[in-house]
N, C-alpha and C positions, 0 to 999 in steps of 0.2 A: 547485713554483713556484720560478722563477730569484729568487737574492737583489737583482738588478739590477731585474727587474721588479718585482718588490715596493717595493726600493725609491724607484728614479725613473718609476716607471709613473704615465701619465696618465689618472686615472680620472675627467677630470671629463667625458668623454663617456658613461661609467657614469651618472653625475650625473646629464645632460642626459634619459640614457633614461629616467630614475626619475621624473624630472619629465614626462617624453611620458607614461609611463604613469601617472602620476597624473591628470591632465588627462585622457586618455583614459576611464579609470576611473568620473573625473566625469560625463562625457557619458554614459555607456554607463548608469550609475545612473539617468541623467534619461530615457535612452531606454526603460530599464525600465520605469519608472514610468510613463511615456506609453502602451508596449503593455500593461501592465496595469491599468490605470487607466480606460483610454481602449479602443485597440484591441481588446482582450479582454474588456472589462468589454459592448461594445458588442453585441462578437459575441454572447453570452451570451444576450442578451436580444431580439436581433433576431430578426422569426419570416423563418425559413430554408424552403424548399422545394425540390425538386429535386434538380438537383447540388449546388445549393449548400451544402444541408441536410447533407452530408457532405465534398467533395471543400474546398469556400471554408473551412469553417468549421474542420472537420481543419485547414485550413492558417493560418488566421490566430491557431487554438491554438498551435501546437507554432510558429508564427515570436514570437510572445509569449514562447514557453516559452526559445528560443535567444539571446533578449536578455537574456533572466535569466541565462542561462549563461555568455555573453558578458562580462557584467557582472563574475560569479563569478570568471570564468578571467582577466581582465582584471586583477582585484583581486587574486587570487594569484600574480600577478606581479607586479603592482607590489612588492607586499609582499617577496617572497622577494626581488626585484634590489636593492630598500631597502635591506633586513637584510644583505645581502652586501656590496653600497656599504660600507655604514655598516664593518658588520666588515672589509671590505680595507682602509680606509682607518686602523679603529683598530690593526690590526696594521703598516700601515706607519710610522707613529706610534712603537709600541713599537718597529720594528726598526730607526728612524733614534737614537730614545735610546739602545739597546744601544749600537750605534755607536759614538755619541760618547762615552757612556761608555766604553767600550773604547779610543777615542783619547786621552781621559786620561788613560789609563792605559801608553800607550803600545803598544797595542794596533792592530791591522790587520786588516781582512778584508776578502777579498775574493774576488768572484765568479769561479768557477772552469767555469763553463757546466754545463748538462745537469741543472740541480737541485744541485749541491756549490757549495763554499764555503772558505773556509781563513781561521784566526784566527792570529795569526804577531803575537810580540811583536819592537818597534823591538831591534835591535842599537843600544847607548850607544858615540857616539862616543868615550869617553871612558875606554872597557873598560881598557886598555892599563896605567892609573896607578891603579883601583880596589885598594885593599890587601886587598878579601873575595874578588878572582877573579871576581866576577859578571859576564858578557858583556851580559844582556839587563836588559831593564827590569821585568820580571815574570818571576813564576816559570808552571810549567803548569799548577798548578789553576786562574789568574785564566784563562788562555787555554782551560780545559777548561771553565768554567763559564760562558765567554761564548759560547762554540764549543753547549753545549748550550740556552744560553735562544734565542739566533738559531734554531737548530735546530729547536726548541719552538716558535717565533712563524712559521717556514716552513711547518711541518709544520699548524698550524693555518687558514695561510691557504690554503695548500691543499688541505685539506678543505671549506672553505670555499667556494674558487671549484668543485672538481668538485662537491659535492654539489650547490649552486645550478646547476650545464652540466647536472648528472644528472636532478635535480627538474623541471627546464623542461623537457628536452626529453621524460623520462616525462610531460608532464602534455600538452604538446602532443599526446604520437602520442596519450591517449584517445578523440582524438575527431577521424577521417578525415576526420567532415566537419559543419561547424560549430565548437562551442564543448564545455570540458568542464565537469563543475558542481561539481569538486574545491574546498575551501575551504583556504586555509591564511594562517597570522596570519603567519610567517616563512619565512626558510630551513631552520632548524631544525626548527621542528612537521613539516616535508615531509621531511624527510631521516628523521626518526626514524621515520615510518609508515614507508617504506622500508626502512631497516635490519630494523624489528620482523616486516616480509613475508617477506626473507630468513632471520633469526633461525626465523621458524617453520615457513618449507618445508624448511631443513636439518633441522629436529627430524622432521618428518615425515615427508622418508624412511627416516627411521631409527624407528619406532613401536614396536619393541619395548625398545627402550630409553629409553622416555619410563613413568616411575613415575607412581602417578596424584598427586602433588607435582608433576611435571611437567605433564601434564596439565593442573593447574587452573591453574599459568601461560602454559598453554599459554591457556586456554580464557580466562581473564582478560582477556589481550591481545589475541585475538580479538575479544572484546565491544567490548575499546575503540576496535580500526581495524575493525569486520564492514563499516562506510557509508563509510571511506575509496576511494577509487577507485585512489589509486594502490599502496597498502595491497593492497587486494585483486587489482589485475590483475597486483600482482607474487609474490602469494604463490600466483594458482594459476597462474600462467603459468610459477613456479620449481619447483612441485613436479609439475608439466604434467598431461593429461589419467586418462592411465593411475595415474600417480602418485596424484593424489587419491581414484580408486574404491579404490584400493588400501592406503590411509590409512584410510577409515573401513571397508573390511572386514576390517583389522587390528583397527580399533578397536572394532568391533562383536564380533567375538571373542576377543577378551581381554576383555571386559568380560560376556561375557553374561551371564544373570542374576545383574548389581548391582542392589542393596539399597540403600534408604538415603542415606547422603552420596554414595556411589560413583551409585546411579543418576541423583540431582540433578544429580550434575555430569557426567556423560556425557550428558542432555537437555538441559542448558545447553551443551554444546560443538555438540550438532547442531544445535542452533539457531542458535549459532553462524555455523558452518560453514555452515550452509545461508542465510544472510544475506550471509557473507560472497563466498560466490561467487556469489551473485543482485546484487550488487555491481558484481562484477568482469563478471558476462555483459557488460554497457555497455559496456565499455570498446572501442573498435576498434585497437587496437594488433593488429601483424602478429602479435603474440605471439597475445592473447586471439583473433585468427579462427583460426588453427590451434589451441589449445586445445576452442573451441567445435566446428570441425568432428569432432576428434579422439574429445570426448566422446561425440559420437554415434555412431560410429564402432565404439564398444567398446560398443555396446548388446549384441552379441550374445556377448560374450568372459563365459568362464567367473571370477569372479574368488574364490578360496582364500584364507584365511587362513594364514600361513607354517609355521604347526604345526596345518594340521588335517591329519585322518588321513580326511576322505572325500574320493574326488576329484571331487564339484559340490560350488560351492560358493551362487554367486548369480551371475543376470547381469547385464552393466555394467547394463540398461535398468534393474533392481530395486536396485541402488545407485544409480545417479543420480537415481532419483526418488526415495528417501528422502532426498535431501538438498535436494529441492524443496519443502519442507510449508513454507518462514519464507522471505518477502523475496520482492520483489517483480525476476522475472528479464525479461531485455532479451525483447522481442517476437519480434522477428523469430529469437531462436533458439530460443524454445517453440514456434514455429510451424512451424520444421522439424524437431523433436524431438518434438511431436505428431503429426505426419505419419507420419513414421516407426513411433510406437506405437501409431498407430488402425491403419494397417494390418498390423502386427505381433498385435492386438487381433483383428481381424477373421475372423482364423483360426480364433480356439474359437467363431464364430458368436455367436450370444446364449446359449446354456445351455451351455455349455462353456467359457466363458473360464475361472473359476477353476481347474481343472482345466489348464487351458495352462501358468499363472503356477506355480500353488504347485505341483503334480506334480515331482519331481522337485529342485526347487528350496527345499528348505526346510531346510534346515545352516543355513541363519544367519537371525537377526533383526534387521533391518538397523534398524531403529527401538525405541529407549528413550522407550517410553511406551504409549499405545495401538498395535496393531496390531502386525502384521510386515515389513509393506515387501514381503510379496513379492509383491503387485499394482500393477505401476507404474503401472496407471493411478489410484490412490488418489494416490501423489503427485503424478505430474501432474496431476492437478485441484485438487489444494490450490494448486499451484503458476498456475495458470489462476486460480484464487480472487481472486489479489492481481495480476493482471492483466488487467482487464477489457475490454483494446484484444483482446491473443489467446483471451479466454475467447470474445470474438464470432466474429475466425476460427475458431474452435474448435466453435461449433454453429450457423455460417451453411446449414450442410449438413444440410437436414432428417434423410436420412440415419444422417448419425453420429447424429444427436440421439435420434430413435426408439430405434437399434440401443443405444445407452448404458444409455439409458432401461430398455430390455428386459434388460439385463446384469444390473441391479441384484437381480432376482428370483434371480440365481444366484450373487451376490457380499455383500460388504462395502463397497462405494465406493459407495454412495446417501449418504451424508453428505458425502463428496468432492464426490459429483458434484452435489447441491444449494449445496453452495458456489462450485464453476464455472459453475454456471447461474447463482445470484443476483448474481455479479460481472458477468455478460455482459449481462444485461437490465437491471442499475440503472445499471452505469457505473461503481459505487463496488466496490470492491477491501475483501475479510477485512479489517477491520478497519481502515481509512484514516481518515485524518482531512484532509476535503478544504475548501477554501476557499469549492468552491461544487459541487451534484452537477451533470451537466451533461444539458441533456434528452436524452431520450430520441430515437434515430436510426432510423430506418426499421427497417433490416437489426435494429437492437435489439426494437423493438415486434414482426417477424415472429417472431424467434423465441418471441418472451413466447407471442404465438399458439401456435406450433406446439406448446409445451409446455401450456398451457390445453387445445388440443387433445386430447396424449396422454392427459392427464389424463382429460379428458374421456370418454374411451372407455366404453362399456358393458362391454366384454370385459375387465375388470380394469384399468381405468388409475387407480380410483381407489388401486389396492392401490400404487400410488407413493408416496404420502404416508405409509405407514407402512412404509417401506424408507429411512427415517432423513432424509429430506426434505420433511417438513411443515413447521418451522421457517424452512426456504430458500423456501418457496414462500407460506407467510405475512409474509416480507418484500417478497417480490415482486410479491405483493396489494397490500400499502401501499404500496410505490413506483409500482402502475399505476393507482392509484384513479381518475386523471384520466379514463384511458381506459378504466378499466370504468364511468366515471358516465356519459361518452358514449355505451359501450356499451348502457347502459338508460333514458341517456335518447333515445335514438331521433337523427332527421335535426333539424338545426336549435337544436340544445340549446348548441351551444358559448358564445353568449352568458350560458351560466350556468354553465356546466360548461368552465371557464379551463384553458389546458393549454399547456404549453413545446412539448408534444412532436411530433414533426417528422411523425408519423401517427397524431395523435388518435383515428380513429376506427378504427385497425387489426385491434380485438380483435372476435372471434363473437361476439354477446349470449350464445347457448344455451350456449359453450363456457366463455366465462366464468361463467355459472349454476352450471355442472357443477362446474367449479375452485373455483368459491368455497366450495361443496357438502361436496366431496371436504377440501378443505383444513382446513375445520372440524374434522373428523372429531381432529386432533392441537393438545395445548392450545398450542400454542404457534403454530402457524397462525393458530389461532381468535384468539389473541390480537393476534399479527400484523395480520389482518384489523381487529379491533378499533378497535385504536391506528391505523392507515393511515387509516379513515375517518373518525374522529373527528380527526386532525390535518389530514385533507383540508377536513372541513369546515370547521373552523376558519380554515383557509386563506383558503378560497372566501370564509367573511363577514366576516374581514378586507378582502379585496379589494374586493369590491360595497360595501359598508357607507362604505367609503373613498374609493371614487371611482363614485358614481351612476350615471356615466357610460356602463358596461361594460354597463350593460344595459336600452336601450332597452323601459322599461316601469315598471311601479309595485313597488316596494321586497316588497309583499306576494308578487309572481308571483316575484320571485327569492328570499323565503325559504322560500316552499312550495316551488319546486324543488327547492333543497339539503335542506330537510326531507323531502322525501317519498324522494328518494336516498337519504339515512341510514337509511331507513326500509326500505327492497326490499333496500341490502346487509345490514344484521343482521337484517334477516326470513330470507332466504337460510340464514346463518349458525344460527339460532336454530333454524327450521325444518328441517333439516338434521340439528343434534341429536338435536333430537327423534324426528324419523322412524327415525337410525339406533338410538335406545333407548340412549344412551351409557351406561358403567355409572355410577351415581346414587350410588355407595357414597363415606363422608366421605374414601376415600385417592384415590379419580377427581378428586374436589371442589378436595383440595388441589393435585392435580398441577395443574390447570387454575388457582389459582388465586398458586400459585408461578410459572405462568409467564406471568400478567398481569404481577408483580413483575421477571419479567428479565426480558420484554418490554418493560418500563415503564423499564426501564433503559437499554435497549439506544438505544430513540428517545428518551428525556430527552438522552441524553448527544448524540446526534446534533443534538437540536435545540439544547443547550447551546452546542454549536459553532456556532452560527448557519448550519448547512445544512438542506440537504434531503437525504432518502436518497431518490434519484432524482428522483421529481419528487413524492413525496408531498407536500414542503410546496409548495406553489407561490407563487413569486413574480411574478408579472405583467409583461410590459413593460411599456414607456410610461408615465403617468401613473399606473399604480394601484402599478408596480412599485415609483414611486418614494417613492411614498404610504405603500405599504407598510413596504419600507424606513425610513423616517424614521420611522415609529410605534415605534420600539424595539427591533427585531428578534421573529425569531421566541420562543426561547424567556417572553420578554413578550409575546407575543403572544397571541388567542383558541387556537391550537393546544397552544400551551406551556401553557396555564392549563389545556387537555383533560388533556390526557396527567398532569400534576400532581396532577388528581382521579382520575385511574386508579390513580393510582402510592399516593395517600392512602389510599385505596379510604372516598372520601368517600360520606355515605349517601343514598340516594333522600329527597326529603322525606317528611315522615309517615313514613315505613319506617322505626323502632329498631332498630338493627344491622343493620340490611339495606343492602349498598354498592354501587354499581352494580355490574352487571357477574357481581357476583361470586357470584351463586347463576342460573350458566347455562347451566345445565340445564333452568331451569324456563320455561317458553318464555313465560309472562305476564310471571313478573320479568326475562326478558333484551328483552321489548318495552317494558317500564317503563323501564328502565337506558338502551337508546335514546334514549328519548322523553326522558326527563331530563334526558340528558348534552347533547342537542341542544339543548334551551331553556338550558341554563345556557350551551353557548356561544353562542348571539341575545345574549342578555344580556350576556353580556361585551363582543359586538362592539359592542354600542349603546353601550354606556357608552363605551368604549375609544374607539369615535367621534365621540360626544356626537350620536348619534342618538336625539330624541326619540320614539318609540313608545309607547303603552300597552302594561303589563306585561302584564296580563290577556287583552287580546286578541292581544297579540303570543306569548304561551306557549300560548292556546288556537289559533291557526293552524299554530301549528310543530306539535304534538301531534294537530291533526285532519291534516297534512300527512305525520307520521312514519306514523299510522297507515294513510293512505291508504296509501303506499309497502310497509309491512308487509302489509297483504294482499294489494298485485299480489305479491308475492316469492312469494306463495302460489299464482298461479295461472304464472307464472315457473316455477318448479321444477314443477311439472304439466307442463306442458308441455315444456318440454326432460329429463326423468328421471323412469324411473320409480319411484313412493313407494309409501308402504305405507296400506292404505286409512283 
């Protein structure tokens, strides 16, 4: 920066802009708040069919979602042109007092163009008669040390203004088109994730020279920019595509079997790593689209560690996917990185794939921790897991779906692939913590089918749920409840049986019989199951109980139905046991009864959050929705109060030491555990809504209600499967 600019530079139209974007800022906040509030809160809850069901409602999310980002981008600019105002101003400040001080002094400077300068002490007219010889008025340290503070306050302030040109206009290109969701309090906070991007794609192409000292600063730093955007699309756009496969299969061999501190912090950097470029995928900068195509690109490239001695070593596809198990990556380029490895997959047929991948390809372990990485399609489906928009393009294609399915009998990815299934059918992404789950979409409810379907098979589909996917598929029961109660309860039930979902009645009764069947068979299904219906129900007599109105008839005909429901799904379940003879032994008992406990977890903590895991919990439009809502949320609520006596493993009455649920095996006490858990939640909703009923007769019709349901399950499962006499 020119000393003349700095100093007589007019920055009060900088000013002016700080104030537009302030202002701006403000509006943009209110507009927020309006689409989310308002526009989106609305969407939510309106019942959608058709096109609308998808194409309106897709779009009146993601234009909600752009005014949040809007807002964002808006505000991290204000902020940074603030911070930079503010600092050019205090530097020109500083550079006019140097100045004058220096003319005190007798001192001069002046601008020289092109970024220099010159500090030059006055000649004294007076030299001539001085008796010391002195010509000037200072000696050259005062001229050296004011020659270097100017220099110092130059050199700052143009850091200053490039990093704030730099900052903007990285943050601008993230996003082609709309808005980006970058955060930043200053100039500074934004410049320093940049530097730290650069800082660590130089280290990284250099890998063998990073100690594992190095390393964990390496991997430190990482954790702290992995959700920066500008962070991330500059550290892998600087270390580029080939660069980073190349990075971690350095890293993965020099490292291979660590122990210890060494192996803690090589899984702490993959996760890392594999966050931070799920990050950076977002980003649309000309850099990150040739990055992203590039990657793909090298799927088939052999990549070696710099001192191995075999020459395969992995291919890009089985390094890129190890770096897809954490973070949640842009859609649209899983969608063509999927593409790419279903038909590359396709090749080993269904009993052959493992055989494709690992043959030939197994010099490296590309993953510190479970597994090898050398099946990319295990990471691509973790990496599917935490995107539940491409987990659905990803098994719209009955197709694929089947052929996966069938993979599993010959692989290790049924636990992957239970995880990219249970993201695509609830909506909800590995482990997310969402605001609200959203219901359920046509394309979504068909696939739930197609897989109930698989399942369903006589020819071995039940043998899916013990290929490391019972767990994913007894979540998937409790996010469908709505529409497995329609399922069974026939035409005309929806008045009782309440549902968001955009095709209530999507699911086969027989095929969901079969699933429900089949799913039990794993305790963690079973458990799944459990907890879905009981928080279903809960749901359901929150809402009736709340608002009369939802159901045209007498209070009695809508607790029999939700009773007799509770009653045909854990007859199902129960029955099902039993027939298959589970082993009865005290280590069965507990497995099953450890994972009521982290089942019991899993939805406490969901319903904590005041959601629903798909549409298990249901919240109602219109009047009962709001009803609902305003009674305290769910985790207060009849659901939350279920799931808290599962989690207690509160006891049957009259039974000492006997808790629900939890000896279910025995197929009277697991129709007790029903019957009971269903009358304690009546009872809470009556209270909860100061609905007067009698006890007596109210617990004696849920109980003749749960029982009726309990043995149609019995002629249910006769009929669609066959049992043992």
């Amino acid at each position: 920066m020119d000393l003349d600019a700095l100093r007589h530079g007019d920055f009060s139209k900088l000013g002016e802009a700080v104030t537009d974007w302030e202002q701006m800022t403000k509006k943009l906040a209110d507009l927020q708040k309006d689409a989310e509030t308002n526009l989106k809160a609305k969407a939510d809850t309106a019942k959608w069919a058709g096109v609308n069901a998808t194409v309106s409602r897709e779009f009146i999310t993601k234009t909600a979602a752009e005014f949040a980002d809007a807002h964002t981008q808006a505000d991290s600019i204000t902020k940074i042109l603030s911070d930079t105002h503010g600092e050019l101003i205090s530097y020109r400040t500083q550079l006019n007092a140097a100045i004058t001080r220096g003319a005190q002094q007798n001192l001069t400077v002046v601008d020289t163009g092109e970024g220099t300068f010159t500090v030059t002490g006055n000649t004294r007219p007076d030299w001539a008669s001085d008796p010391s010889g002195k010509t000037g008025a200072t000696d050259q340290k005062a001229v050296a040390d004011l020659r270097d503070e100017i220099q110092g306050i130059l050199t700052k302030a143009t850091q200053s203004d490039n990093s704030a040109a730099k900052v903007l206009r990285l943050l601008v290109d993230q996003a082609k088109y709309g808005f980006a969701d970058a955060s930043y309090s200053d100039r500074d906070e934004a410049a320093k994730a940049v530097a730290a991007a650069e800082k660590l794609a130089k280290m990284a192409k250099n890998p063998a020279d990073m100690s594992l000292d190095d390393i964990k600063d390496f991997n430190r730093t990482m954790e702290t920019y992995s959700g920066d955007s500008l962070f991330a699309e500059q550290f892998a756009t600087r270390l580029g595509a080939k660069g980073t496969l190349q990075f971690w299969t350095e890293m993965t061999s020099a490292h291979a079997g660590a122990r210890g501190s060494e192996l803690e912090t090589m899984k702490s950097l993959q996760n890392n790593l594999s966050l931070t470029l799920a990050t950076a995928s977002f980003s649309d900068s000309d850099a990150m689209q040739h990055w992203k195509k590039d990657l793909v690109g090298e799927r088939n490239t052999n990549f070696r560690a710099t001192n191995s001695f075999s020459p395969i070593g992995a291919l890009g596809s089985q390094v890129i996917s190890s770096l897809m198990r954490e973070g949640q990556y842009d859609t649209e380029f899983l969608d063509d990185y999927r593409k790419t490895l279903f038909k590359a997959d396709k090749v080993g047929g269904e009993n052959n794939t493992d055989a494709l991948w690992v043959k030939g390809y197994d010099a490296l372990d590309l993953v510190f921790g479970d597994g090898n990485g050398r099946d990319p399609l295990e990471g691509l489906l973790e990496g599917l897991s935490h995107n539940p928009e491409a987990a659905v393009h990803a098994f719209d294609s009955k197709d694929d779906l089947n052929r996966l399915l069938a993979t599993t009998a010959y692989t290790d990815r049924g636990p992957s692939l239970g995880h990219a299934l249970e993201a695509a059918v609830t909506g909800v992404g590995l482990g997310d913590s969402m605001d609200a789950a959203p219901p359920h979409s046509e394309t979504q409810v068909q696939i739930m089918a197609n897989i109930m379907e698989a399942v369903a098979q006589s020819d071995g589909g039940s043998d899916l749920v013990g290929r490391g996917m019972g767990e994913s598929f007894g979540h998937m029961a409790a996010s469908y409840m709505p529409e497995i109660s329609r399922a069974f309860g026939g035409p005309n039930s929806e008045a009782i049986f309440l549902s968001p979902s955009d095709s209530p009645e999507g699911l086969q009764r027989s095929d969901v019989a079969r699933f429900l069947s089949a799913t039990s068979s794993d305790p963690s299904g079973r458990a799944g199951i459990i907890y879905g219906e009981s928080i279903y129900t809960g749901s359901l007599l929150d809402a009736h109980l709340s608002d009369p109105s939802l159901f045209d008839g007498s209070r009695d005909q809508v607790l029999h139905g939700i009773g007799r429901n509770a009653g045909i799904i854990e007859g199902i379940v129960g029955r099902s046991i039993a027939d298959a003879d589970i082993d009865k032994s005290v280590e069965a008992e507990k497995a099953y009864n450890d994972s009521l406990e982290d089942q019991g977890n899993f939805f406490n903590s969901v319903l904590s959050a005041g959601i629903g895991y798909g549409t298990a919990v249901l919240a109602p439009s219109g009047p009962a929705g709001a009803a609902y809502a305003g009674g305290g949320g769910f985790i207060t609520g009849v659901a939350g109060m279920a799931v808290g006596r599962l989690l207690e493993g509160k006891e049957l009455d009259g039974a000492l030491d006997d808790a629900i649920y939890r000896n279910g095996q025995d197929l009277s006490r697991a129709q007790d555990s029903v019957n009971q858990q269903t009358q304690w939640s009546v009872q809470d909703a009556l209270k909860r809504h100061h609905v007067n009923l009698p006890t007596d007769g109210t617990n004696t019709l849920i109980g003749n209600a749960v029982n009726e349901g309990w043995e149609s399950s019995d002629d249910i499962l006769r009929s669609n499967k066959k049992r043992p006499n």
